[in-house]
C-alpha positions in Angstrom: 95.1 221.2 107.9 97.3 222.2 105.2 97.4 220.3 101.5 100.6 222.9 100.6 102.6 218.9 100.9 101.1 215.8 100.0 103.3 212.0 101.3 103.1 209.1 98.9 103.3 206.6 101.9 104.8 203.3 101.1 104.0 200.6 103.3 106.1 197.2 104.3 103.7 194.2 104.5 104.6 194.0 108.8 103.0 197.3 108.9 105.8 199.1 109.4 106.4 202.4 107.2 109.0 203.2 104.4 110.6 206.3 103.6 108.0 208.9 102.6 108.1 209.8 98.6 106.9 213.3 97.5 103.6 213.5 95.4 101.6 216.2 94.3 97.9 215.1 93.2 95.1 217.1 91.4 93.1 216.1 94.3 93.1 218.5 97.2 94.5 215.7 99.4 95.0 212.4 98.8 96.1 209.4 101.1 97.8 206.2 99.7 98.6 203.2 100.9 100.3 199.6 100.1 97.4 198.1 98.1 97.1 194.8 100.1 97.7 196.5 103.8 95.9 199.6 103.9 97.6 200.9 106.9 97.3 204.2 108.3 101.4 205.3 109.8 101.3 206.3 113.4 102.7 209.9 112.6 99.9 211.2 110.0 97.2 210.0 112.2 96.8 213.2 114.4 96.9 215.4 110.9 94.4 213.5 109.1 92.0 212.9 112.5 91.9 208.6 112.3 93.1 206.4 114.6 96.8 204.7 113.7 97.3 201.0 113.9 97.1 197.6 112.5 93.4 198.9 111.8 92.3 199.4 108.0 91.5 202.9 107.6 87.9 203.5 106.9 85.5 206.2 105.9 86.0 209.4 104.0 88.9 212.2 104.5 87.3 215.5 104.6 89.0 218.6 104.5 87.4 221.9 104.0 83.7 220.6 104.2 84.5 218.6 100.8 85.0 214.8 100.3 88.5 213.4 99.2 88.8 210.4 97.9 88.1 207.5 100.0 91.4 206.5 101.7 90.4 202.9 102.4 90.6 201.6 98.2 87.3 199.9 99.0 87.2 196.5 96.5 84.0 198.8 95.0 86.0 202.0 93.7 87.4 201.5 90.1 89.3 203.5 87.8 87.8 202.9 84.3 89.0 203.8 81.0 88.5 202.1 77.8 87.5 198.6 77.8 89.3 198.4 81.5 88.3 199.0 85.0 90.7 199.1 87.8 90.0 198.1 91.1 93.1 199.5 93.5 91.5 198.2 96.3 91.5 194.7 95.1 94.9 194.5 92.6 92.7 193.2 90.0 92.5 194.5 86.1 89.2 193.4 84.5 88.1 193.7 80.7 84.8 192.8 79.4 84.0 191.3 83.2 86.9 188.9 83.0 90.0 189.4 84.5 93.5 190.3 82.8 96.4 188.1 83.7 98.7 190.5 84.7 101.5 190.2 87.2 101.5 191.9 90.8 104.4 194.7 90.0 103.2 195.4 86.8 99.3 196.1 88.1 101.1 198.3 90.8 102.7 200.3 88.0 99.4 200.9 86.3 97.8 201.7 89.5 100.7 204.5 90.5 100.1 206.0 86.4 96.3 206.0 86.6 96.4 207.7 90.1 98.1 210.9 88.6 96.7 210.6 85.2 98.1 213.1 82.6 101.3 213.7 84.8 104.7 212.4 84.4 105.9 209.6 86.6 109.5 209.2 87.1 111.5 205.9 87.1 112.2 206.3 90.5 109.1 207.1 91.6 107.9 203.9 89.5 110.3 201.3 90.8 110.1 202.5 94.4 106.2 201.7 94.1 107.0 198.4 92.4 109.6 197.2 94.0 109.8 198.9 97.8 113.4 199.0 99.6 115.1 196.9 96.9 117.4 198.6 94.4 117.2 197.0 90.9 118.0 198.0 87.1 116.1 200.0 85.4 115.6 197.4 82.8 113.3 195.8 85.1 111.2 198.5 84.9 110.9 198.7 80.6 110.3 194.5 81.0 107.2 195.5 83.3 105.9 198.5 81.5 106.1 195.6 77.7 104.1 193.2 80.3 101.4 195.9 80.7 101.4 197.1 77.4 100.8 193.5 76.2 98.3 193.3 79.1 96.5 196.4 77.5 96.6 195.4 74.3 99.0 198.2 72.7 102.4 199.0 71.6 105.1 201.8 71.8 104.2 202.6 68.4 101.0 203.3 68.8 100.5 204.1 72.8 97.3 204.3 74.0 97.5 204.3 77.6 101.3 204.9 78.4 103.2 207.3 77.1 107.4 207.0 77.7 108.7 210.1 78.2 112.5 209.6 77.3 114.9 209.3 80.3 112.4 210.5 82.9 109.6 208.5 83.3 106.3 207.7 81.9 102.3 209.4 81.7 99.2 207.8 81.7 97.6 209.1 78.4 94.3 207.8 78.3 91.0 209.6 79.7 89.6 208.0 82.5 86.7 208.4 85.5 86.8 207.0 88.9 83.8 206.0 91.0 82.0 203.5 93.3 80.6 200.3 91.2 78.6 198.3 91.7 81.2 194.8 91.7 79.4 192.5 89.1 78.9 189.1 90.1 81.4 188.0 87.5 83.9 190.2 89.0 83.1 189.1 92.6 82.8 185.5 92.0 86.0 183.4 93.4 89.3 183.9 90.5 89.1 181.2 88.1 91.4 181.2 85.4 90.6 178.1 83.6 90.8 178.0 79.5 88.3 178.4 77.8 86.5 174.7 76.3 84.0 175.8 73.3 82.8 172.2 73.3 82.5 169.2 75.4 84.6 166.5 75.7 83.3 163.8 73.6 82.9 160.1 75.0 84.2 161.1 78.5 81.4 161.1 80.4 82.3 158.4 82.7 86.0 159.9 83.1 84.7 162.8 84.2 82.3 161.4 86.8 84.8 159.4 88.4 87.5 162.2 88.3 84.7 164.5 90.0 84.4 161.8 93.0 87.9 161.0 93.7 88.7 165.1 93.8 86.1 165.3 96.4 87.6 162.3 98.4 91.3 162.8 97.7 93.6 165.9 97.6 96.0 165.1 95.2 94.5 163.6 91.8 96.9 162.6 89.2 95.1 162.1 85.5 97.9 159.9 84.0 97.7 158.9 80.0 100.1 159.1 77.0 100.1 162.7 75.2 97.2 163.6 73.1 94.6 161.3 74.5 93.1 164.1 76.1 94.0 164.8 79.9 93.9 168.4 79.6 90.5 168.5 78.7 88.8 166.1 80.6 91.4 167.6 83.7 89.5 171.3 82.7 85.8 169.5 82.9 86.1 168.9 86.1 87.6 171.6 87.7 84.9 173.2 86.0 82.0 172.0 88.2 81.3 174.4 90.6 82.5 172.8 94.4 81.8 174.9 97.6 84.9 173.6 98.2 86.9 175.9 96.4 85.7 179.2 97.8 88.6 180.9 96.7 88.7 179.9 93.3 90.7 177.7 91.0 94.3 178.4 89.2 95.2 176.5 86.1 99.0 176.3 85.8 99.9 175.1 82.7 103.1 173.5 82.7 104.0 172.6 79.4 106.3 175.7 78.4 108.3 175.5 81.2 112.1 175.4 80.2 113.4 175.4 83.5 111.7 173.1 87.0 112.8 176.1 89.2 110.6 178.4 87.9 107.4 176.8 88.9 107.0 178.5 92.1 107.6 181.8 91.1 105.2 180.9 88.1 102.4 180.0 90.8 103.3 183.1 92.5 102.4 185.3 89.5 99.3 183.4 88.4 98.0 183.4 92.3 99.2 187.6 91.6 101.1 187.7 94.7 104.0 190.0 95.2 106.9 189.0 93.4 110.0 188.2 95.9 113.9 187.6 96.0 113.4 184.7 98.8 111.5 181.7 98.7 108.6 181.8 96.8 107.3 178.7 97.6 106.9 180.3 101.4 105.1 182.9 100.1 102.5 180.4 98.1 102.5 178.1 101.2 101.9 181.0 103.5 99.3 183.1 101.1 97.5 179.7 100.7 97.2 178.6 104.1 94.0 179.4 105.4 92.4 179.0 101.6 90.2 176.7 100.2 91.8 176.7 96.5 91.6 173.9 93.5 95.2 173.9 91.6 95.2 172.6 88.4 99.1 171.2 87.4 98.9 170.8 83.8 101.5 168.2 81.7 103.7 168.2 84.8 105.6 165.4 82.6 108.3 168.0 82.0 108.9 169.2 85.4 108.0 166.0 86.9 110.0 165.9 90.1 109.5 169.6 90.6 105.9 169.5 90.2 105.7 166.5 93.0 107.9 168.4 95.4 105.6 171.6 95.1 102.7 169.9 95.5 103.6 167.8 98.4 104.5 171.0 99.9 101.8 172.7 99.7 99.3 169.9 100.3 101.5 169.6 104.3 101.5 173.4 104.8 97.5 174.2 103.1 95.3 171.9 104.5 92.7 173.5 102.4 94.3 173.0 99.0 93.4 170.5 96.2 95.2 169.5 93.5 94.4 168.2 90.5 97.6 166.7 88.0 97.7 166.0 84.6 100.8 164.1 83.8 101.9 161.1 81.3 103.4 159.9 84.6 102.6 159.5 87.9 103.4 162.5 90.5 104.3 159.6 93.4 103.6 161.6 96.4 101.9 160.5 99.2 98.0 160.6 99.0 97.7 160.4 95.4 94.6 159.0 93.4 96.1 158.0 89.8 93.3 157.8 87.3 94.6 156.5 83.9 92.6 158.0 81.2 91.6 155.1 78.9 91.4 155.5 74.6 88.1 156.2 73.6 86.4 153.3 72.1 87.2 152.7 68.5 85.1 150.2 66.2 86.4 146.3 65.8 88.4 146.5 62.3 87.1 144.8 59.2 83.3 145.6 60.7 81.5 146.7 57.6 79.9 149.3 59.6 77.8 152.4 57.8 79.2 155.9 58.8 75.6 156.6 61.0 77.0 153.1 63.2 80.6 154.2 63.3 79.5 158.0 64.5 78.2 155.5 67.9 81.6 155.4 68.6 83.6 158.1 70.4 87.0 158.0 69.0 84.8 158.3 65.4 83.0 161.0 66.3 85.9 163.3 68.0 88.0 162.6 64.5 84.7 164.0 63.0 84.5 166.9 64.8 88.4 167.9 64.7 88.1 167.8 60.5 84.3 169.8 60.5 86.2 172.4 62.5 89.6 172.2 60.4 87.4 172.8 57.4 85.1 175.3 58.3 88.2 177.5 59.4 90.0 177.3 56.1 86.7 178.3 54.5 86.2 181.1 56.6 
Protein backbone atom coordinates (compact mmCIF):
# COMPACT_ATOMS: atom_id res chain seq x y z
CA UNK A 1 0.00 0.00 0.00
CA UNK A 2 1.02 3.34 -1.09
CA UNK A 3 0.09 6.82 0.90
CA UNK A 4 1.90 8.85 -2.23
CA UNK A 5 -2.40 9.89 -2.70
CA UNK A 6 -4.69 10.29 -0.01
CA UNK A 7 -9.16 10.57 -1.08
CA UNK A 8 -11.18 12.88 1.01
CA UNK A 9 -14.27 10.56 0.54
CA UNK A 10 -17.64 12.33 0.69
CA UNK A 11 -20.48 10.21 1.39
CA UNK A 12 -24.43 10.70 0.38
CA UNK A 13 -26.63 9.62 3.35
CA UNK A 14 -28.12 6.36 0.91
CA UNK A 15 -24.65 5.18 1.09
CA UNK A 16 -23.78 5.87 -2.05
CA UNK A 17 -20.37 7.71 -2.80
CA UNK A 18 -19.62 11.32 -4.16
CA UNK A 19 -16.92 12.43 -6.26
CA UNK A 20 -13.56 11.89 -4.59
CA UNK A 21 -11.74 15.40 -3.29
CA UNK A 22 -7.93 15.43 -3.07
CA UNK A 23 -6.41 15.70 0.54
CA UNK A 24 -3.12 15.54 1.71
CA UNK A 25 -2.82 14.94 5.67
CA UNK A 26 0.20 14.92 8.11
CA UNK A 27 -0.92 11.56 8.98
CA UNK A 28 0.60 8.85 6.93
CA UNK A 29 -2.91 7.82 5.82
CA UNK A 30 -5.94 8.87 6.76
CA UNK A 31 -9.62 7.63 5.97
CA UNK A 32 -12.75 10.00 6.16
CA UNK A 33 -16.01 9.56 5.98
CA UNK A 34 -19.67 11.47 6.23
CA UNK A 35 -19.75 12.02 10.01
CA UNK A 36 -23.28 10.43 10.52
CA UNK A 37 -22.73 7.26 7.89
CA UNK A 38 -19.37 6.04 8.37
CA UNK A 39 -19.37 4.05 5.22
CA UNK A 40 -16.56 2.41 3.86
CA UNK A 41 -16.96 2.82 -0.64
CA UNK A 42 -16.83 -0.53 -2.37
CA UNK A 43 -13.73 0.56 -4.51
CA UNK A 44 -11.07 1.37 -1.50
CA UNK A 45 -12.05 -1.63 0.33
CA UNK A 46 -9.48 -4.14 -1.37
CA UNK A 47 -6.61 -1.15 -0.73
CA UNK A 48 -7.30 -0.62 2.74
CA UNK A 49 -8.05 -4.66 3.58
CA UNK A 50 -11.99 -4.08 5.18
CA UNK A 51 -14.92 -5.35 4.01
CA UNK A 52 -17.24 -2.69 1.82
CA UNK A 53 -20.87 -2.22 2.58
CA UNK A 54 -23.65 -0.80 4.52
CA UNK A 55 -21.27 -2.03 7.44
CA UNK A 56 -19.62 0.74 9.82
CA UNK A 57 -16.04 0.42 9.38
CA UNK A 58 -14.34 -0.67 12.55
CA UNK A 59 -10.99 -1.18 14.06
CA UNK A 60 -7.63 0.45 13.31
CA UNK A 61 -5.97 1.00 9.73
CA UNK A 62 -2.45 -0.10 9.92
CA UNK A 63 0.00 0.48 7.37
CA UNK A 64 3.61 -0.19 7.83
CA UNK A 65 3.31 -1.86 11.33
CA UNK A 66 2.07 1.69 12.73
CA UNK A 67 -1.48 2.62 13.84
CA UNK A 68 -3.46 5.37 11.78
CA UNK A 69 -5.95 6.98 13.11
CA UNK A 70 -9.05 5.10 13.80
CA UNK A 71 -11.27 5.24 10.68
CA UNK A 72 -14.51 4.44 12.51
CA UNK A 73 -14.72 8.44 14.46
CA UNK A 74 -15.70 6.36 17.51
CA UNK A 75 -18.23 8.83 19.82
CA UNK A 76 -14.85 8.42 22.28
CA UNK A 77 -12.09 10.19 20.11
CA UNK A 78 -12.02 14.08 20.51
CA UNK A 79 -10.14 16.78 19.18
CA UNK A 80 -9.41 19.18 22.06
CA UNK A 81 -8.09 22.60 22.06
CA UNK A 82 -8.80 25.37 24.37
CA UNK A 83 -11.77 25.19 26.46
CA UNK A 84 -13.39 22.85 23.50
CA UNK A 85 -13.36 19.24 22.71
CA UNK A 86 -14.60 17.90 19.51
CA UNK A 87 -16.15 14.70 19.12
CA UNK A 88 -16.25 13.96 14.99
CA UNK A 89 -17.75 10.81 15.65
CA UNK A 90 -20.68 12.25 17.37
CA UNK A 91 -21.15 15.98 15.56
CA UNK A 92 -21.18 17.43 18.98
CA UNK A 93 -19.00 20.62 20.23
CA UNK A 94 -18.72 20.62 24.02
CA UNK A 95 -17.22 23.44 26.47
CA UNK A 96 -16.89 23.12 30.04
CA UNK A 97 -19.07 19.55 29.70
CA UNK A 98 -21.95 21.29 28.19
CA UNK A 99 -22.71 21.37 24.72
CA UNK A 100 -22.36 24.43 22.24
CA UNK A 101 -25.40 25.19 20.16
CA UNK A 102 -23.94 25.17 16.95
CA UNK A 103 -25.62 24.25 13.68
CA UNK A 104 -24.90 20.90 11.54
CA UNK A 105 -22.89 22.67 8.55
CA UNK A 106 -21.13 24.91 10.64
CA UNK A 107 -19.69 21.86 13.14
CA UNK A 108 -18.79 20.07 9.75
CA UNK A 109 -16.67 23.13 8.78
CA UNK A 110 -14.83 23.01 12.10
CA UNK A 111 -14.42 19.38 11.89
CA UNK A 112 -12.87 19.56 8.03
CA UNK A 113 -10.27 22.75 9.66
CA UNK A 114 -9.40 20.87 12.84
CA UNK A 115 -8.68 17.65 10.74
CA UNK A 116 -5.73 19.42 8.85
CA UNK A 117 -4.83 21.84 11.52
CA UNK A 118 -2.25 24.55 10.53
CA UNK A 119 -3.06 23.96 6.71
CA UNK A 120 -5.09 26.11 4.46
CA UNK A 121 -8.55 24.91 3.50
CA UNK A 122 -9.94 26.21 0.33
CA UNK A 123 -13.55 27.44 -0.23
CA UNK A 124 -14.20 24.75 -2.31
CA UNK A 125 -12.87 22.30 -0.35
CA UNK A 126 -15.02 23.86 2.59
CA UNK A 127 -18.41 24.08 0.92
CA UNK A 128 -18.17 20.69 -0.78
CA UNK A 129 -17.75 19.27 2.93
CA UNK A 130 -20.61 21.43 4.10
CA UNK A 131 -22.86 21.37 1.61
CA UNK A 132 -22.24 17.96 -0.68
CA UNK A 133 -23.48 17.96 -4.49
CA UNK A 134 -25.25 21.33 -4.12
CA UNK A 135 -23.64 24.47 -5.59
CA UNK A 136 -24.26 27.64 -3.52
CA UNK A 137 -22.67 31.26 -2.96
CA UNK A 138 -19.88 31.63 -1.31
CA UNK A 139 -21.59 33.99 1.02
CA UNK A 140 -23.04 31.05 2.57
CA UNK A 141 -19.87 29.96 3.52
CA UNK A 142 -18.56 33.60 5.44
CA UNK A 143 -22.39 33.36 7.24
CA UNK A 144 -21.24 29.80 8.57
CA UNK A 145 -17.64 30.56 9.41
CA UNK A 146 -19.45 34.21 11.78
CA UNK A 147 -21.88 31.23 13.25
CA UNK A 148 -18.72 29.43 14.43
CA UNK A 149 -16.82 32.16 15.34
CA UNK A 150 -19.71 33.29 17.60
CA UNK A 151 -19.97 29.63 18.57
CA UNK A 152 -16.17 29.87 19.67
CA UNK A 153 -16.39 32.80 21.29
CA UNK A 154 -14.00 35.12 18.94
CA UNK A 155 -13.87 37.57 16.29
CA UNK A 156 -12.04 38.35 12.84
CA UNK A 157 -10.20 40.84 14.80
CA UNK A 158 -8.79 38.96 17.10
CA UNK A 159 -8.90 35.15 15.64
CA UNK A 160 -8.16 32.58 17.79
CA UNK A 161 -9.07 29.46 16.12
CA UNK A 162 -9.75 30.48 12.36
CA UNK A 163 -7.62 32.30 10.49
CA UNK A 164 -9.16 33.70 6.71
CA UNK A 165 -6.77 33.55 4.41
CA UNK A 166 -8.02 36.23 1.68
CA UNK A 167 -9.67 34.72 -1.45
CA UNK A 168 -8.49 31.11 -0.78
CA UNK A 169 -9.73 29.72 2.10
CA UNK A 170 -9.28 29.44 5.75
CA UNK A 171 -6.59 27.58 8.66
CA UNK A 172 -7.22 26.33 11.84
CA UNK A 173 -4.82 28.33 14.03
CA UNK A 174 -5.15 27.03 17.35
CA UNK A 175 -2.86 24.12 18.96
CA UNK A 176 -4.73 21.16 19.54
CA UNK A 177 -4.30 17.16 20.60
CA UNK A 178 -6.42 14.31 19.66
CA UNK A 179 -7.14 11.21 21.66
CA UNK A 180 -9.52 8.60 23.09
CA UNK A 181 -11.59 10.06 26.24
CA UNK A 182 -13.08 8.86 28.40
CA UNK A 183 -17.06 10.39 27.41
CA UNK A 184 -18.14 12.07 30.81
CA UNK A 185 -21.35 11.39 31.95
CA UNK A 186 -22.47 14.94 31.29
CA UNK A 187 -21.40 14.51 27.79
CA UNK A 188 -23.10 11.08 27.36
CA UNK A 189 -26.29 11.87 29.14
CA UNK A 190 -29.42 12.26 26.55
CA UNK A 191 -29.05 16.30 24.77
CA UNK A 192 -30.93 18.61 26.84
CA UNK A 193 -30.94 22.07 26.01
CA UNK A 194 -33.19 23.52 28.48
CA UNK A 195 -32.33 27.25 30.02
CA UNK A 196 -30.86 27.53 32.72
CA UNK A 197 -33.48 28.41 36.08
CA UNK A 198 -31.08 29.75 39.08
CA UNK A 199 -34.17 29.54 41.35
CA UNK A 200 -37.34 27.82 41.76
CA UNK A 201 -40.56 28.89 40.82
CA UNK A 202 -42.15 30.37 43.71
CA UNK A 203 -45.89 29.30 44.71
CA UNK A 204 -46.17 26.74 41.88
CA UNK A 205 -45.87 23.74 43.46
CA UNK A 206 -49.16 22.42 42.62
CA UNK A 207 -48.87 23.59 38.85
CA UNK A 208 -46.04 21.80 38.51
CA UNK A 209 -47.32 18.49 40.00
CA UNK A 210 -50.24 18.45 37.91
CA UNK A 211 -48.39 19.49 34.66
CA UNK A 212 -45.86 16.53 35.58
CA UNK A 213 -48.99 13.99 35.52
CA UNK A 214 -50.86 15.07 32.57
CA UNK A 215 -47.33 14.97 30.40
CA UNK A 216 -46.99 11.41 31.51
CA UNK A 217 -50.67 10.65 30.45
CA UNK A 218 -51.10 12.96 27.42
CA UNK A 219 -48.77 13.83 24.47
CA UNK A 220 -49.55 17.13 23.73
CA UNK A 221 -49.72 19.55 26.83
CA UNK A 222 -50.62 23.07 26.26
CA UNK A 223 -49.77 25.53 29.48
CA UNK A 224 -52.20 28.35 28.45
CA UNK A 225 -52.10 31.86 30.54
CA UNK A 226 -51.79 35.60 29.72
CA UNK A 227 -48.04 36.83 29.20
CA UNK A 228 -45.94 37.32 32.21
CA UNK A 229 -47.72 35.03 34.60
CA UNK A 230 -45.04 32.68 34.30
CA UNK A 231 -45.56 29.66 31.73
CA UNK A 232 -42.11 29.60 30.65
CA UNK A 233 -40.96 28.73 33.91
CA UNK A 234 -43.23 26.52 35.39
CA UNK A 235 -43.20 24.85 31.39
CA UNK A 236 -39.07 24.49 32.11
CA UNK A 237 -39.79 22.80 35.85
CA UNK A 238 -41.22 20.18 34.50
CA UNK A 239 -39.45 19.16 31.63
CA UNK A 240 -36.81 19.29 33.99
CA UNK A 241 -37.72 16.14 36.06
CA UNK A 242 -35.91 13.45 34.79
CA UNK A 243 -38.60 10.80 32.83
CA UNK A 244 -37.20 7.43 31.32
CA UNK A 245 -39.40 8.50 28.92
CA UNK A 246 -37.29 10.81 27.20
CA UNK A 247 -34.26 8.68 26.46
CA UNK A 248 -33.24 10.81 23.86
CA UNK A 249 -33.32 13.93 25.56
CA UNK A 250 -35.41 17.07 25.57
CA UNK A 251 -35.21 20.30 23.02
CA UNK A 252 -36.45 23.68 24.16
CA UNK A 253 -37.63 25.70 21.14
CA UNK A 254 -38.25 28.94 22.06
CA UNK A 255 -40.52 30.55 19.86
CA UNK A 256 -40.86 34.05 20.78
CA UNK A 257 -38.29 35.64 18.22
CA UNK A 258 -39.68 34.08 15.41
CA UNK A 259 -40.53 36.77 12.65
CA UNK A 260 -41.71 34.45 10.19
CA UNK A 261 -44.20 30.81 10.94
CA UNK A 262 -42.26 29.13 8.10
CA UNK A 263 -39.21 29.04 9.74
CA UNK A 264 -40.11 26.84 12.55
CA UNK A 265 -39.22 23.65 11.03
CA UNK A 266 -35.97 24.46 9.81
CA UNK A 267 -35.44 26.08 13.38
CA UNK A 268 -36.25 22.52 15.00
CA UNK A 269 -34.04 21.16 12.40
CA UNK A 270 -30.97 23.18 13.66
CA UNK A 271 -31.66 22.79 17.36
CA UNK A 272 -32.30 18.85 16.90
CA UNK A 273 -28.49 19.55 14.70
CA UNK A 274 -29.61 17.70 11.79
CA UNK A 275 -28.38 18.36 8.34
CA UNK A 276 -29.65 21.41 7.02
CA UNK A 277 -31.85 20.75 3.63
CA UNK A 278 -33.41 22.48 0.47
CA UNK A 279 -36.69 20.11 0.70
CA UNK A 280 -38.93 19.63 3.42
CA UNK A 281 -37.71 19.91 6.61
CA UNK A 282 -40.41 18.86 8.48
CA UNK A 283 -39.72 15.18 6.70
CA UNK A 284 -36.49 15.27 7.82
CA UNK A 285 -37.68 16.08 11.74
CA UNK A 286 -40.62 13.55 11.25
CA UNK A 287 -38.27 10.99 9.82
CA UNK A 288 -35.07 11.72 12.31
CA UNK A 289 -37.67 11.58 15.15
CA UNK A 290 -39.43 8.51 14.41
CA UNK A 291 -38.11 5.76 16.32
CA UNK A 292 -37.18 8.49 19.34
CA UNK A 293 -38.43 8.92 22.53
CA UNK A 294 -37.98 12.87 22.70
CA UNK A 295 -39.78 15.68 25.08
CA UNK A 296 -40.22 19.02 22.82
CA UNK A 297 -40.72 22.03 24.58
CA UNK A 298 -42.80 24.81 22.20
CA UNK A 299 -42.21 27.97 23.87
CA UNK A 300 -44.83 31.27 23.50
CA UNK A 301 -46.19 29.50 20.38
CA UNK A 302 -48.79 32.61 20.58
CA UNK A 303 -46.84 34.19 17.63
CA UNK A 304 -46.75 31.29 15.36
CA UNK A 305 -49.91 29.92 16.58
CA UNK A 306 -51.29 28.07 13.63
CA UNK A 307 -47.79 26.96 12.62
CA UNK A 308 -46.80 25.65 15.82
CA UNK A 309 -50.27 23.40 15.87
CA UNK A 310 -49.64 22.13 12.45
CA UNK A 311 -45.99 20.97 13.36
CA UNK A 312 -46.89 19.52 16.23
CA UNK A 313 -49.79 17.52 14.96
CA UNK A 314 -47.41 16.36 12.51
CA UNK A 315 -45.02 15.10 14.38
CA UNK A 316 -47.18 13.70 17.18
CA UNK A 317 -48.97 11.17 13.79
CA UNK A 318 -45.61 10.42 12.23
CA UNK A 319 -43.37 9.98 16.09
CA UNK A 320 -45.27 7.91 18.10
CA UNK A 321 -42.55 8.40 20.59
CA UNK A 322 -42.60 12.21 20.87
CA UNK A 323 -44.06 14.47 23.56
CA UNK A 324 -44.84 17.78 23.50
CA UNK A 325 -45.07 20.19 25.90
CA UNK A 326 -46.71 23.99 24.74
CA UNK A 327 -46.56 27.17 26.23
CA UNK A 328 -48.94 29.49 24.59
CA UNK A 329 -51.46 32.52 25.71
CA UNK A 330 -53.80 30.35 23.57
CA UNK A 331 -54.77 27.13 23.05
CA UNK A 332 -52.84 24.94 20.21
CA UNK A 333 -56.40 23.09 19.33
CA UNK A 334 -55.13 19.92 17.98
CA UNK A 335 -56.32 16.78 18.61
CA UNK A 336 -55.20 15.11 21.93
CA UNK A 337 -54.46 18.17 23.77
CA UNK A 338 -54.46 18.65 27.66
CA UNK A 339 -54.90 22.63 28.21
CA UNK A 340 -53.74 23.52 31.69
CA UNK A 341 -54.46 27.22 32.43
CA UNK A 342 -51.87 28.55 34.75
CA UNK A 343 -53.81 30.45 37.51
CA UNK A 344 -52.35 34.04 39.24
CA UNK A 345 -50.50 33.28 42.24
CA UNK A 346 -52.46 34.10 45.28
CA UNK A 347 -52.34 37.80 46.26
CA UNK A 348 -53.55 39.06 49.84
CA UNK A 349 -57.45 40.40 50.30
CA UNK A 350 -56.93 44.35 49.96
CA UNK A 351 -57.47 46.71 52.87
CA UNK A 352 -56.04 43.43 55.20
CA UNK A 353 -53.82 45.33 57.57
CA UNK A 354 -51.44 42.52 57.20
CA UNK A 355 -47.53 42.81 58.67
CA UNK A 356 -44.95 42.30 55.91
CA UNK A 357 -43.87 38.57 57.78
CA UNK A 358 -48.02 37.62 56.92
CA UNK A 359 -47.93 39.16 53.46
CA UNK A 360 -44.44 37.21 52.57
CA UNK A 361 -47.23 33.88 53.16
CA UNK A 362 -48.35 34.80 49.99
CA UNK A 363 -46.85 33.92 46.72
CA UNK A 364 -47.52 36.72 44.40
CA UNK A 365 -45.76 38.81 47.65
CA UNK A 366 -42.97 36.92 47.87
CA UNK A 367 -42.00 36.53 43.92
CA UNK A 368 -42.33 40.73 43.78
CA UNK A 369 -39.79 40.37 46.77
CA UNK A 370 -37.47 38.32 45.17
CA UNK A 371 -37.57 40.17 41.60
CA UNK A 372 -36.58 43.72 43.54
CA UNK A 373 -33.66 41.79 46.13
CA UNK A 374 -32.24 40.67 42.78
CA UNK A 375 -32.84 44.11 40.83
CA UNK A 376 -30.92 45.67 43.77
CA UNK A 377 -28.26 43.57 44.46
CA UNK A 378 -27.24 43.84 40.55
CA UNK A 379 -27.15 47.60 40.48
CA UNK A 380 -24.97 47.41 43.60
CA UNK A 381 -22.69 44.96 42.18
Amino acid sequence: MTAARHVLIPLKEDGRTATPLPYISQARFVLCCHPRTRLVRPECAALLGVEAGTAPLSGQIRMEGKAILNATAAPNLATSFGEFRLYPGRHLLVKDQEPVAVGSRALEILIALTERPGELVTKDELISRAWPNTIVEESNLRAQIAVLRKALGEDQSAARYIAAVPSRGYRFIAPLSRSEVKIDPVEEAAPNNLPKQLTRPIGREEAIGILEGRIQRFRLVTVVGPGGIGKTTVGIRVAEEPSPSYQHGVCFMDLAPLSHPSSLPSVLTSLLRLPEITGDPISLVSAHLRDKHMLLVFDSCELVLDAAARLAETLLREAPGISVLATSREALRVEGESVYRLPPLDMPPLGAGLTAADALAFPAIRLFVNIEHRAITRIGS
